[in-house]
mmCIF file of the N, C-alpha and C atoms, coordinates in Angstrom:
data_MODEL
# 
_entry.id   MODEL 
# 
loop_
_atom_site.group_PDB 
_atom_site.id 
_atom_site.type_symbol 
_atom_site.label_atom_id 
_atom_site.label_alt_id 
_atom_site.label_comp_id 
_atom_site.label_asym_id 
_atom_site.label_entity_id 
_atom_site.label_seq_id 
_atom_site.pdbx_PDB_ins_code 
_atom_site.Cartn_x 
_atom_site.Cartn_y 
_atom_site.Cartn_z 
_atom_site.occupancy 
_atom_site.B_iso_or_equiv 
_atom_site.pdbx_formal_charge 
_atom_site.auth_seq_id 
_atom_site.auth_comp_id 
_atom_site.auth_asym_id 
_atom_site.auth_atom_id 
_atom_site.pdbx_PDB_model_num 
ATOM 1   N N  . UNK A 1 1  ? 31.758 12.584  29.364 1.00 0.00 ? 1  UNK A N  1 
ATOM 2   C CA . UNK A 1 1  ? 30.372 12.515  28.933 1.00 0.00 ? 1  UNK A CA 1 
ATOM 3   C C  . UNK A 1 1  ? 30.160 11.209  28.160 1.00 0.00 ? 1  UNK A C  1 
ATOM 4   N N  . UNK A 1 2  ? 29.073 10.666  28.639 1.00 0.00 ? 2  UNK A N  1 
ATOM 5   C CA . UNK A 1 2  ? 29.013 8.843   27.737 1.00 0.00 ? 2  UNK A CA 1 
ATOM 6   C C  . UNK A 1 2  ? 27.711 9.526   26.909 1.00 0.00 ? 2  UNK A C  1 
ATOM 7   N N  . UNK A 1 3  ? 27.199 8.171   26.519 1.00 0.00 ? 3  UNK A N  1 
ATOM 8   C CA . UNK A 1 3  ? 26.109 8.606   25.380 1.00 0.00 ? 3  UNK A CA 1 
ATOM 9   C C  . UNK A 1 3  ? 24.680 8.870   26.116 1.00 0.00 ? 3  UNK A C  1 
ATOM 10  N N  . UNK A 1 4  ? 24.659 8.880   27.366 1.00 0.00 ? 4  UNK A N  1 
ATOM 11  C CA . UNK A 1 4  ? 22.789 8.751   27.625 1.00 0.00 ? 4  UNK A CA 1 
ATOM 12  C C  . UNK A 1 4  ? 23.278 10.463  28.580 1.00 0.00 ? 4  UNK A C  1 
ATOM 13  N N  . UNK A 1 5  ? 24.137 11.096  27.989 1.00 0.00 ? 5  UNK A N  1 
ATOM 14  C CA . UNK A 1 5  ? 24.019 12.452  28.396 1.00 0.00 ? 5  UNK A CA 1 
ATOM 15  C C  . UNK A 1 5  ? 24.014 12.959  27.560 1.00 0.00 ? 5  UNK A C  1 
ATOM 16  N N  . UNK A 1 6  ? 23.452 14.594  27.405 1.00 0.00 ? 6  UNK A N  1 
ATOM 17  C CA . UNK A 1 6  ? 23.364 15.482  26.712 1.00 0.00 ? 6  UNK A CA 1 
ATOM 18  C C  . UNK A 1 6  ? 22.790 15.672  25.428 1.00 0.00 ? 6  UNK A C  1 
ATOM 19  N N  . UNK A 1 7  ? 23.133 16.768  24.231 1.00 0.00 ? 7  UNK A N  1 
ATOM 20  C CA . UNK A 1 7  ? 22.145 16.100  23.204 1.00 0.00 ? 7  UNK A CA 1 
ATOM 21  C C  . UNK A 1 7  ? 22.016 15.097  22.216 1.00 0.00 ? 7  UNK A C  1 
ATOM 22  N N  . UNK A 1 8  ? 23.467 14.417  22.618 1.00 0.00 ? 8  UNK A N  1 
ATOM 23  C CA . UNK A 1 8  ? 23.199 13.066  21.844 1.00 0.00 ? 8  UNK A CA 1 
ATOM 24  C C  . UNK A 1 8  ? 22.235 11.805  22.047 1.00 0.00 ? 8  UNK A C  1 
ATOM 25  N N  . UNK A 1 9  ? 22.217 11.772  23.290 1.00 0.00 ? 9  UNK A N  1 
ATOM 26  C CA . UNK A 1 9  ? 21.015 11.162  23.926 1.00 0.00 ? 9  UNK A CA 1 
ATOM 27  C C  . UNK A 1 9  ? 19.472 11.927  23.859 1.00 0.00 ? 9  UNK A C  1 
ATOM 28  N N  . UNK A 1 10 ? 19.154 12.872  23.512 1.00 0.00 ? 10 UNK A N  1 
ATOM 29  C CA . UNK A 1 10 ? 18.546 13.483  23.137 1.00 0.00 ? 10 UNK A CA 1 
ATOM 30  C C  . UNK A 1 10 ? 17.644 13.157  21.800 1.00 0.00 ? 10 UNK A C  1 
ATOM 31  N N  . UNK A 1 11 ? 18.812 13.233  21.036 1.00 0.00 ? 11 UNK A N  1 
ATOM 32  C CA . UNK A 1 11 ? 18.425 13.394  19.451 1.00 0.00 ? 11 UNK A CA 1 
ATOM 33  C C  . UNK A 1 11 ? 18.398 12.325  19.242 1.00 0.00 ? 11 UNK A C  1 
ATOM 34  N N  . UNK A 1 12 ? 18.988 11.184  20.046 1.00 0.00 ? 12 UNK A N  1 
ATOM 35  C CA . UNK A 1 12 ? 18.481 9.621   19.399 1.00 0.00 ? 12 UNK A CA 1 
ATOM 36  C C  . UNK A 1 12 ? 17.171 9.016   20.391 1.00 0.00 ? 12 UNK A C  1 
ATOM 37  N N  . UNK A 1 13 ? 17.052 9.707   21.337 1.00 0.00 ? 13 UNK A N  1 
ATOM 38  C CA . UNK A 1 13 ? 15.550 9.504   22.077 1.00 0.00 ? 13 UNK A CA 1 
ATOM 39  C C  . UNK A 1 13 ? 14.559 9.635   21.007 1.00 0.00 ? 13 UNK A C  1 
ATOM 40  N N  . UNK A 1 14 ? 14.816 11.019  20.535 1.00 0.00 ? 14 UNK A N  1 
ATOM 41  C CA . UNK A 1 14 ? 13.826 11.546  19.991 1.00 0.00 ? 14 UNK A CA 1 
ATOM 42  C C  . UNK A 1 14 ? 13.298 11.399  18.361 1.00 0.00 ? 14 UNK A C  1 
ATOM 43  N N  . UNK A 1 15 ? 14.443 10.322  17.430 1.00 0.00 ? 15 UNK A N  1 
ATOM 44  C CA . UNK A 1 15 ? 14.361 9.488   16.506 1.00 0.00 ? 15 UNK A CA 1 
ATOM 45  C C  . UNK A 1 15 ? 13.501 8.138   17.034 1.00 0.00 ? 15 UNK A C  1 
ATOM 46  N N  . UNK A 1 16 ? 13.967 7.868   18.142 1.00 0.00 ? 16 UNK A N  1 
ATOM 47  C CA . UNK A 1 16 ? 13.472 6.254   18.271 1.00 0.00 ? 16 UNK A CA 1 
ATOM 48  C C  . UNK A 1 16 ? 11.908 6.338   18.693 1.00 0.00 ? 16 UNK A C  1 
ATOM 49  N N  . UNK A 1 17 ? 11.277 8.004   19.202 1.00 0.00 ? 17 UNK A N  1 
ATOM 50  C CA . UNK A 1 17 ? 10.378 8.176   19.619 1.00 0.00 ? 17 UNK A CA 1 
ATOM 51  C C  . UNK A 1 17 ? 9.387  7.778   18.232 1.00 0.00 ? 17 UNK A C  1 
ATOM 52  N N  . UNK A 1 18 ? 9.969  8.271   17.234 1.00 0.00 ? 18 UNK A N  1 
ATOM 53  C CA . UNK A 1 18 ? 9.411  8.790   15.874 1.00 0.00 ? 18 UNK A CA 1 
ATOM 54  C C  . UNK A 1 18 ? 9.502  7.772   15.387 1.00 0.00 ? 18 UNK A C  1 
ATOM 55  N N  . UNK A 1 19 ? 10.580 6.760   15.020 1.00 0.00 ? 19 UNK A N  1 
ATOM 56  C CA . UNK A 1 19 ? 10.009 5.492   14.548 1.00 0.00 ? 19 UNK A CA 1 
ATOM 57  C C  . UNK A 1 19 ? 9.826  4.963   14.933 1.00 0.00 ? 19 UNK A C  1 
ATOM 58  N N  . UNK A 1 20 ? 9.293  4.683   16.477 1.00 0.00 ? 20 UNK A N  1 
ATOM 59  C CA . UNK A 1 20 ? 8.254  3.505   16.831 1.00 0.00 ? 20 UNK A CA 1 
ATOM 60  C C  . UNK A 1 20 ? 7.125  3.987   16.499 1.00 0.00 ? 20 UNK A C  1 
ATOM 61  N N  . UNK A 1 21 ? 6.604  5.458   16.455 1.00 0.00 ? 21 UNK A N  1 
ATOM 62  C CA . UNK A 1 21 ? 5.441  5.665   16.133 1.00 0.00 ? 21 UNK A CA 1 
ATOM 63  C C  . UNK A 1 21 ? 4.969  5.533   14.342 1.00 0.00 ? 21 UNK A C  1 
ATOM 64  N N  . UNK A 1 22 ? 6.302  5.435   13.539 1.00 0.00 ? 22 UNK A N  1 
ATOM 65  C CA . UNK A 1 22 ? 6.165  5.172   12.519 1.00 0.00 ? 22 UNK A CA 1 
ATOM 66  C C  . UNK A 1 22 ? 5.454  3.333   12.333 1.00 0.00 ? 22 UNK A C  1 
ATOM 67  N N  . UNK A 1 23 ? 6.299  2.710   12.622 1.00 0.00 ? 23 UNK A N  1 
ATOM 68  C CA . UNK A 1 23 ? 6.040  1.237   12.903 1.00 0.00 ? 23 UNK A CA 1 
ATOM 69  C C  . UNK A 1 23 ? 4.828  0.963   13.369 1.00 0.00 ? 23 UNK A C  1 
ATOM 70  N N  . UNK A 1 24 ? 4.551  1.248   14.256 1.00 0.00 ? 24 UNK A N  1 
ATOM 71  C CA . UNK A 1 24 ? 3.013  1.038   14.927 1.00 0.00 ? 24 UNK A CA 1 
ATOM 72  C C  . UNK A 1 24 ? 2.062  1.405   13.986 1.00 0.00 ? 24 UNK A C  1 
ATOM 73  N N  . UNK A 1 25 ? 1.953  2.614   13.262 1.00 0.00 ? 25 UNK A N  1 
ATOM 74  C CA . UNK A 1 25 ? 0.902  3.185   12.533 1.00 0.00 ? 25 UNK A CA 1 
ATOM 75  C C  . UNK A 1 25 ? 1.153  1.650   10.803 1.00 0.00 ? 25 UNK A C  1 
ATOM 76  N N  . UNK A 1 26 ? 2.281  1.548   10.679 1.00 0.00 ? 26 UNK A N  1 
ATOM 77  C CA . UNK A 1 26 ? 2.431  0.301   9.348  1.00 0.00 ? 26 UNK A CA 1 
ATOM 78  C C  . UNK A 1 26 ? 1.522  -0.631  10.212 1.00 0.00 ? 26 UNK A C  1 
ATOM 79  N N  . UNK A 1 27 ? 1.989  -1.215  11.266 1.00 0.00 ? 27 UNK A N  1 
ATOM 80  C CA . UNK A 1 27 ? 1.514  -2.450  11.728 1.00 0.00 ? 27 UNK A CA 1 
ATOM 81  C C  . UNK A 1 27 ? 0.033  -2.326  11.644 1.00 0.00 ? 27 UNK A C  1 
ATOM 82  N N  . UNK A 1 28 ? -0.317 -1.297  12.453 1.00 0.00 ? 28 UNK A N  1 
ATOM 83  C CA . UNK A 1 28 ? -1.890 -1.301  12.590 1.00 0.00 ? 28 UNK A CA 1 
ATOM 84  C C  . UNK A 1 28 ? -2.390 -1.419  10.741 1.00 0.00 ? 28 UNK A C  1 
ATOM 85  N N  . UNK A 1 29 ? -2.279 -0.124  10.023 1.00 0.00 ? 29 UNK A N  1 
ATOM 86  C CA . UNK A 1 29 ? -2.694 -0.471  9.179  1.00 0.00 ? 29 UNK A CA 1 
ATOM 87  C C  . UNK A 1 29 ? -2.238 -2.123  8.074  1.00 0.00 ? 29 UNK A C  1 
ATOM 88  N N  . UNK A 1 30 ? -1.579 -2.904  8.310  1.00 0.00 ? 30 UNK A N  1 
ATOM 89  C CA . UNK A 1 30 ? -0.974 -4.138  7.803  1.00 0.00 ? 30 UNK A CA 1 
ATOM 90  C C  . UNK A 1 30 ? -1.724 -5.007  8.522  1.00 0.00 ? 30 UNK A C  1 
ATOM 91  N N  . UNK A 1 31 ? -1.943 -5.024  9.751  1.00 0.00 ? 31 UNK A N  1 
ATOM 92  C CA . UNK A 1 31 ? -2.652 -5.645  10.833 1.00 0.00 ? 31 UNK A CA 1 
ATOM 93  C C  . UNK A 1 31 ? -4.379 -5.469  9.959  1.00 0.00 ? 31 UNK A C  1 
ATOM 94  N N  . UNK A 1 32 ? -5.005 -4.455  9.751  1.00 0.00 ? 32 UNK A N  1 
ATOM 95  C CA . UNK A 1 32 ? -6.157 -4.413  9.196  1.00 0.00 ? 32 UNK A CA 1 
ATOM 96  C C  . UNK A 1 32 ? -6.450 -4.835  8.274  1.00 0.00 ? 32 UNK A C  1 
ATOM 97  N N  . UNK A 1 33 ? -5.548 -5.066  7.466  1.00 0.00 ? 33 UNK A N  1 
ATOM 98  C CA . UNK A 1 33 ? -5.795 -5.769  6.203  1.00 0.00 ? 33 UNK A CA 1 
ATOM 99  C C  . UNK A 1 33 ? -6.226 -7.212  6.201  1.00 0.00 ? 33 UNK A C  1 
ATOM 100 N N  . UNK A 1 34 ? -5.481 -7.547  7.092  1.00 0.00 ? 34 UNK A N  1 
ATOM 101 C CA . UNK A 1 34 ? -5.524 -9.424  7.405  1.00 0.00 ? 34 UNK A CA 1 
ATOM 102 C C  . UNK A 1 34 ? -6.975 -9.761  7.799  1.00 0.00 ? 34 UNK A C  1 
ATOM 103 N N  . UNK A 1 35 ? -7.349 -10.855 7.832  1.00 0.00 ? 35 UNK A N  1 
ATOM 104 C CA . UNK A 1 35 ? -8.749 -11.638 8.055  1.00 0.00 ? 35 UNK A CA 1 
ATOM 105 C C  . UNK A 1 35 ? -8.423 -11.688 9.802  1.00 0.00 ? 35 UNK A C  1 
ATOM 106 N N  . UNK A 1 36 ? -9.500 -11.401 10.527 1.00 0.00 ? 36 UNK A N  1 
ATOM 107 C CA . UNK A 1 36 ? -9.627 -11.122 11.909 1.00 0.00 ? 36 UNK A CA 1 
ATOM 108 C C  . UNK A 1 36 ? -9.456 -12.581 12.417 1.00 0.00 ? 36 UNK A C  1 
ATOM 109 N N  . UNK A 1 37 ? -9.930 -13.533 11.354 1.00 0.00 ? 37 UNK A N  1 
ATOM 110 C CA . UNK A 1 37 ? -9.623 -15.007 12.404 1.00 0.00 ? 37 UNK A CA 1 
ATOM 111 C C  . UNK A 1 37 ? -8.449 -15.207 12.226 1.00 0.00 ? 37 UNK A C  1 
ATOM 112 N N  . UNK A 1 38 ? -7.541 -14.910 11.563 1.00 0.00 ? 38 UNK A N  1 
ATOM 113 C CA . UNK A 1 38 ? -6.348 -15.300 11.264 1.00 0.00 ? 38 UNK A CA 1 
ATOM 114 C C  . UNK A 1 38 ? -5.512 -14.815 12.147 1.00 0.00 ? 38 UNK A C  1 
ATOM 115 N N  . UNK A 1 39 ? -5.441 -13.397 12.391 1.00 0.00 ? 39 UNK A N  1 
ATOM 116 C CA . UNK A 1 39 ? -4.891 -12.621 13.365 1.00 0.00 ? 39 UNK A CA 1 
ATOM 117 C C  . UNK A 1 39 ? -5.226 -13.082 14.684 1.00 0.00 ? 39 UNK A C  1 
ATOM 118 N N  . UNK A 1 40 ? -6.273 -13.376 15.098 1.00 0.00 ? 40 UNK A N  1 
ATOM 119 C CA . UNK A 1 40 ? -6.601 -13.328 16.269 1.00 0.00 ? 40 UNK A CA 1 
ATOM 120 C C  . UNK A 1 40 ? -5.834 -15.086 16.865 1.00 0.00 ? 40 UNK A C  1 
ATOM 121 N N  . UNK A 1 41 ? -5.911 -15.790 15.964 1.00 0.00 ? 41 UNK A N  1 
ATOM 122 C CA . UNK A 1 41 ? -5.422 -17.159 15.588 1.00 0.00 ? 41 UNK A CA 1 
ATOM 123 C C  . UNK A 1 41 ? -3.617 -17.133 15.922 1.00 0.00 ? 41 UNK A C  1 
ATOM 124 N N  . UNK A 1 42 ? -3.528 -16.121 15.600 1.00 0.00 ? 42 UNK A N  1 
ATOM 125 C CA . UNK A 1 42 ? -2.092 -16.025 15.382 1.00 0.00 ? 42 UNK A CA 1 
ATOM 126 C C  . UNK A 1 42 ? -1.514 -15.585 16.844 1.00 0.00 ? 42 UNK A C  1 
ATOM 127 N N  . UNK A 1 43 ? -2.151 -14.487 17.320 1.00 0.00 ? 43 UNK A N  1 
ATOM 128 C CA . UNK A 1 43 ? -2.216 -13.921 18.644 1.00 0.00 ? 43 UNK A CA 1 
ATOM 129 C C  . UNK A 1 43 ? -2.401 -15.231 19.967 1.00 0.00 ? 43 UNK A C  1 
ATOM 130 N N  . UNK A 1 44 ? -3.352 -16.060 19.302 1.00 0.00 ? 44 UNK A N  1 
ATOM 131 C CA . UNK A 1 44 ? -3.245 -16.730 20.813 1.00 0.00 ? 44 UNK A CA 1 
ATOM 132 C C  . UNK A 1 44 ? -2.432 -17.976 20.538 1.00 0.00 ? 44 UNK A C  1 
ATOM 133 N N  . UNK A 1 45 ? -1.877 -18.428 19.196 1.00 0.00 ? 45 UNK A N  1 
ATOM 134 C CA . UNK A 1 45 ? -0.590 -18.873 19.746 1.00 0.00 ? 45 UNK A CA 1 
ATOM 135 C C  . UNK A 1 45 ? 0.530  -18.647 20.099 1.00 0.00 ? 45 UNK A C  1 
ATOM 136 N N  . UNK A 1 46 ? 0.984  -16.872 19.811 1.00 0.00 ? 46 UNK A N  1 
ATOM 137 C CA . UNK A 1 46 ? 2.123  -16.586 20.552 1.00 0.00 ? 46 UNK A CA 1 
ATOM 138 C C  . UNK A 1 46 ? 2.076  -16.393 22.151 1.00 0.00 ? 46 UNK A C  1 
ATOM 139 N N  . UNK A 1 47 ? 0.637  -16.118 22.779 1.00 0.00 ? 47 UNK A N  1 
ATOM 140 C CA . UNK A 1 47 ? 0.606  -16.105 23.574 1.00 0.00 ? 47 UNK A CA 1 
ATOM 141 C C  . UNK A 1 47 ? 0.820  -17.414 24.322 1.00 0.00 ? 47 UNK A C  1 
ATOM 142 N N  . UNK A 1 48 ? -0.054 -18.333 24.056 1.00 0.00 ? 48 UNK A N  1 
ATOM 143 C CA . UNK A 1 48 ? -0.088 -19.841 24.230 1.00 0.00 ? 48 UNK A CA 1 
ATOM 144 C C  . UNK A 1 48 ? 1.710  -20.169 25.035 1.00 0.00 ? 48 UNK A C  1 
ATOM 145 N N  . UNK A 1 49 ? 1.980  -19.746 23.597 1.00 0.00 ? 49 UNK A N  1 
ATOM 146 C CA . UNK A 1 49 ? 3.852  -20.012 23.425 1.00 0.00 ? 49 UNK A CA 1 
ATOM 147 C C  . UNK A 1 49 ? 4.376  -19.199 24.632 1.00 0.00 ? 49 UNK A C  1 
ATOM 148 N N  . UNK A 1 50 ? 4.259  -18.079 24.626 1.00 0.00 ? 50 UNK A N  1 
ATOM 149 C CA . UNK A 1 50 ? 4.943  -17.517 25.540 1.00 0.00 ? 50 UNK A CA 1 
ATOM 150 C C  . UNK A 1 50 ? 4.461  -17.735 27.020 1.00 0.00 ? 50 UNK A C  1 
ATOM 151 N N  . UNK A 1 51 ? 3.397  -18.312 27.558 1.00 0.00 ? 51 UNK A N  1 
ATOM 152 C CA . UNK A 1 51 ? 2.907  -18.858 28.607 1.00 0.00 ? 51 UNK A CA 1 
ATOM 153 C C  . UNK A 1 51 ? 3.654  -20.052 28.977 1.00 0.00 ? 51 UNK A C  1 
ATOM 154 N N  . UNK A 1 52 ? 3.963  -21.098 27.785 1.00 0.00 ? 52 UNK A N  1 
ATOM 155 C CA . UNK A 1 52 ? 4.356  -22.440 27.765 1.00 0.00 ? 52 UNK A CA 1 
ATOM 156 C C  . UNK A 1 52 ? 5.076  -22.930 26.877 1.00 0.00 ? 52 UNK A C  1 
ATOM 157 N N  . UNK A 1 53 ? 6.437  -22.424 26.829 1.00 0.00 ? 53 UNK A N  1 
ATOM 158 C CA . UNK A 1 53 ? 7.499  -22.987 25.978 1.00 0.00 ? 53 UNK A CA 1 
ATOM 159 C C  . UNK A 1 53 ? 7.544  -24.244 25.629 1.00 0.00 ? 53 UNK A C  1 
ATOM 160 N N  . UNK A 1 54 ? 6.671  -25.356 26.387 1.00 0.00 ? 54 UNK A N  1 
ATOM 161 C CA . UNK A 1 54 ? 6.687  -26.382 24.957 1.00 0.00 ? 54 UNK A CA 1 
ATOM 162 C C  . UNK A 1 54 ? 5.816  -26.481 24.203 1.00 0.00 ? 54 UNK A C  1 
ATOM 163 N N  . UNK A 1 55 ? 5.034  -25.866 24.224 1.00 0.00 ? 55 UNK A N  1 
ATOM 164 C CA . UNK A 1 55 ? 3.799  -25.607 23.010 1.00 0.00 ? 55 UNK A CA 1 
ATOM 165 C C  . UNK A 1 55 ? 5.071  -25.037 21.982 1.00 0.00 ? 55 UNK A C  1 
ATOM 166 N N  . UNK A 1 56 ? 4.248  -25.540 20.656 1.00 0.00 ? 56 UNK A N  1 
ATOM 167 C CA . UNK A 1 56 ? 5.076  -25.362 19.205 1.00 0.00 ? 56 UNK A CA 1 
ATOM 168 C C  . UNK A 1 56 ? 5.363  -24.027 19.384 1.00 0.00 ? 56 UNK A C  1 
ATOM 169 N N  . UNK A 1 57 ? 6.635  -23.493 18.769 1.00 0.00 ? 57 UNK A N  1 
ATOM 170 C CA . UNK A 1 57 ? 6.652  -21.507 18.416 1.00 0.00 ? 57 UNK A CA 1 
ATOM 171 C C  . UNK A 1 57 ? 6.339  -21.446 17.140 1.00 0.00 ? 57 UNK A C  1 
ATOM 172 N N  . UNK A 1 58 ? 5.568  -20.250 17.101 1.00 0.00 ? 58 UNK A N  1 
ATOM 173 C CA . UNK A 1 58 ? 4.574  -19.916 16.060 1.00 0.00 ? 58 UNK A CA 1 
ATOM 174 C C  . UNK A 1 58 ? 5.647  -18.885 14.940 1.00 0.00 ? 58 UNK A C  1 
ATOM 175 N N  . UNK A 1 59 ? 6.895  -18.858 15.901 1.00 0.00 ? 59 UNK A N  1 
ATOM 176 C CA . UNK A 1 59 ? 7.641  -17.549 14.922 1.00 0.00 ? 59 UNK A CA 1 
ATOM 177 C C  . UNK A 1 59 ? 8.683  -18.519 14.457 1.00 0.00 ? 59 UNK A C  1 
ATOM 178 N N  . UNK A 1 60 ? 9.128  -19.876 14.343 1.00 0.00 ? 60 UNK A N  1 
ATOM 179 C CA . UNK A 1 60 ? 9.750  -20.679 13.975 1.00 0.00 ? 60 UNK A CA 1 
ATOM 180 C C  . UNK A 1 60 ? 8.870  -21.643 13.078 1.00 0.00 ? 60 UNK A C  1 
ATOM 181 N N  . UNK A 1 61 ? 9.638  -21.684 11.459 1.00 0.00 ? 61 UNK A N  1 
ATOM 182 C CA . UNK A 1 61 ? 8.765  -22.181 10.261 1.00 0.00 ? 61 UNK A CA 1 
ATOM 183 C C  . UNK A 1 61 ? 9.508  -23.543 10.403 1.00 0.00 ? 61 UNK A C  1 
ATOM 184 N N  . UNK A 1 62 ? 8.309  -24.816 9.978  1.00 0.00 ? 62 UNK A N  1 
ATOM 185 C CA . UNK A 1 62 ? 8.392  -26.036 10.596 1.00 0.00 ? 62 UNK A CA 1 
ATOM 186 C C  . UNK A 1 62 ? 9.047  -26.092 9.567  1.00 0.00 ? 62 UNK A C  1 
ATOM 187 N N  . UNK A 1 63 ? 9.769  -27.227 9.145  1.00 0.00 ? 63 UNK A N  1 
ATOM 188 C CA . UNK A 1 63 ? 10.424 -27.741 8.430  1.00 0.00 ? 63 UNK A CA 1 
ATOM 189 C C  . UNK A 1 63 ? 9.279  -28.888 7.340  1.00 0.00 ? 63 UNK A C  1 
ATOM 190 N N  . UNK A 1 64 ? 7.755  -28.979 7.511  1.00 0.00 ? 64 UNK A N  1 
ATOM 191 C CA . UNK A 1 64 ? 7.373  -28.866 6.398  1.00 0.00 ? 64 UNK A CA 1 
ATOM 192 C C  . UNK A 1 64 ? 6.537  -28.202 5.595  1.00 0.00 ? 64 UNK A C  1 
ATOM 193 N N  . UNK A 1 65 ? 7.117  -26.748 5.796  1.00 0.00 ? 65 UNK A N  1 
ATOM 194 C CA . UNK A 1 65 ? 6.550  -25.641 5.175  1.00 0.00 ? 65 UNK A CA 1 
ATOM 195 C C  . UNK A 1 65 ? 6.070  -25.248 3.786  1.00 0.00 ? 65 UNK A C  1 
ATOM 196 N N  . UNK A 1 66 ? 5.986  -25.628 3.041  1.00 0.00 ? 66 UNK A N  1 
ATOM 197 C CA . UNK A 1 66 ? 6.549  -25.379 1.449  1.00 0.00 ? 66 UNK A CA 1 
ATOM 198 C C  . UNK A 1 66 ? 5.357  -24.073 1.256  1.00 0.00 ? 66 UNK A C  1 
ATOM 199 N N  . UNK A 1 67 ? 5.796  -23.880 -0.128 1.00 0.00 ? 67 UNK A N  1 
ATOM 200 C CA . UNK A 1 67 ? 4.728  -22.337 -0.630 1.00 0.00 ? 67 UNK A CA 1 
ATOM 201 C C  . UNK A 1 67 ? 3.425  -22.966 -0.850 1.00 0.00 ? 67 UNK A C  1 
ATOM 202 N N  . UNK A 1 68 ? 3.428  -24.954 -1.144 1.00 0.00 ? 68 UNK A N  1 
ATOM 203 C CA . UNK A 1 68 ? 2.034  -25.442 -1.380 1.00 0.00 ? 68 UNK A CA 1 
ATOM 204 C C  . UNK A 1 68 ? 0.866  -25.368 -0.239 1.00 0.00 ? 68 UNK A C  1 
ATOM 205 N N  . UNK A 1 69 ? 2.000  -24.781 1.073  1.00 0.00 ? 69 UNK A N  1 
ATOM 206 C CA . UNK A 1 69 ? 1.008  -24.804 2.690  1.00 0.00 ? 69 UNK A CA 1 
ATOM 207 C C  . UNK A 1 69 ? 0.360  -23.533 2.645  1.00 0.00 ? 69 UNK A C  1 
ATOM 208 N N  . UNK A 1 70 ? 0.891  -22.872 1.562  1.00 0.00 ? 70 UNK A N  1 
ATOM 209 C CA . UNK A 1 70 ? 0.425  -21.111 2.221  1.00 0.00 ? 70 UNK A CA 1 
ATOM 210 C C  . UNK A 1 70 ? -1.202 -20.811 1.599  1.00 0.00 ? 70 UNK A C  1 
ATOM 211 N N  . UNK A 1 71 ? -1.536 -20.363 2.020  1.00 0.00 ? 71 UNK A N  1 
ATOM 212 C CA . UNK A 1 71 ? -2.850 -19.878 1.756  1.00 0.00 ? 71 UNK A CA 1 
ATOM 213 C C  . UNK A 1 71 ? -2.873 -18.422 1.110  1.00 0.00 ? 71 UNK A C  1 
ATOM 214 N N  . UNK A 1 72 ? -4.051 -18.303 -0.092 1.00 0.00 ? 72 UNK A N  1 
ATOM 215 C CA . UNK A 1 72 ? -3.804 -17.394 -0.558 1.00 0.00 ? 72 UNK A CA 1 
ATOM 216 C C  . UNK A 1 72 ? -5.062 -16.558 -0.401 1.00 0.00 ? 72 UNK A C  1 
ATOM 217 N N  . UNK A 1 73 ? -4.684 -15.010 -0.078 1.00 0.00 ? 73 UNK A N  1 
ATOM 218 C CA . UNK A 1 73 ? -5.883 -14.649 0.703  1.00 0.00 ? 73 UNK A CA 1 
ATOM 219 C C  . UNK A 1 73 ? -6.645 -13.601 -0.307 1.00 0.00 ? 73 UNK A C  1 
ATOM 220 N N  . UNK A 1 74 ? -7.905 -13.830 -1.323 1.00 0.00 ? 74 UNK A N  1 
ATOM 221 C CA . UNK A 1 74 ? -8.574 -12.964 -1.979 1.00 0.00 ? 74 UNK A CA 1 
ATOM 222 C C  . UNK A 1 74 ? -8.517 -11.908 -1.507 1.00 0.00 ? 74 UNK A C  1 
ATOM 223 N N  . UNK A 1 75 ? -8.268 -10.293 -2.541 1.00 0.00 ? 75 UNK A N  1 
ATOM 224 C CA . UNK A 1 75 ? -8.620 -9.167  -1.638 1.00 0.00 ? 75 UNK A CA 1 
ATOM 225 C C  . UNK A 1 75 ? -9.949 -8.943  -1.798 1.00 0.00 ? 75 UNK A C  1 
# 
């Protein structure tokens, strides 16, 4: 018996079922919080990226990043 039989495969299906649905429900609500242009901003350069690997990657921090680049977002 390997692992994608019986109820061990089972009981870890049925964890991974539960925390992706955990994750998704953080994201969405974490996702709502953010400013819609920002997100949406953010979205079409990973897409961009993933269409066309030499466009910049958006999940790789440039090397002149500092905390003076970050923006600070009023709640």
């Amino acid at each position: 018996m390997n692992s994608f039989e019986g109820p061990t495969f089972v009981r870890k299906a049925e964890e991974a079922i539960s925390a992706r649905e955990e994750h998704v429900m953080a994201f969405m609500e974490f996702n709502a919080a953010l400013p819609a242009d920002l997100t949406k901003e953010w979205t079409k350069q990973c897409l961009d990226w993933e269409n066309d690997q030499s466009k910049p990657n958006p999940f790789k921090a440039s090397k002149t990043s500092t905390i003076f680049h970050c923006r600070i977002i009023p709640y």
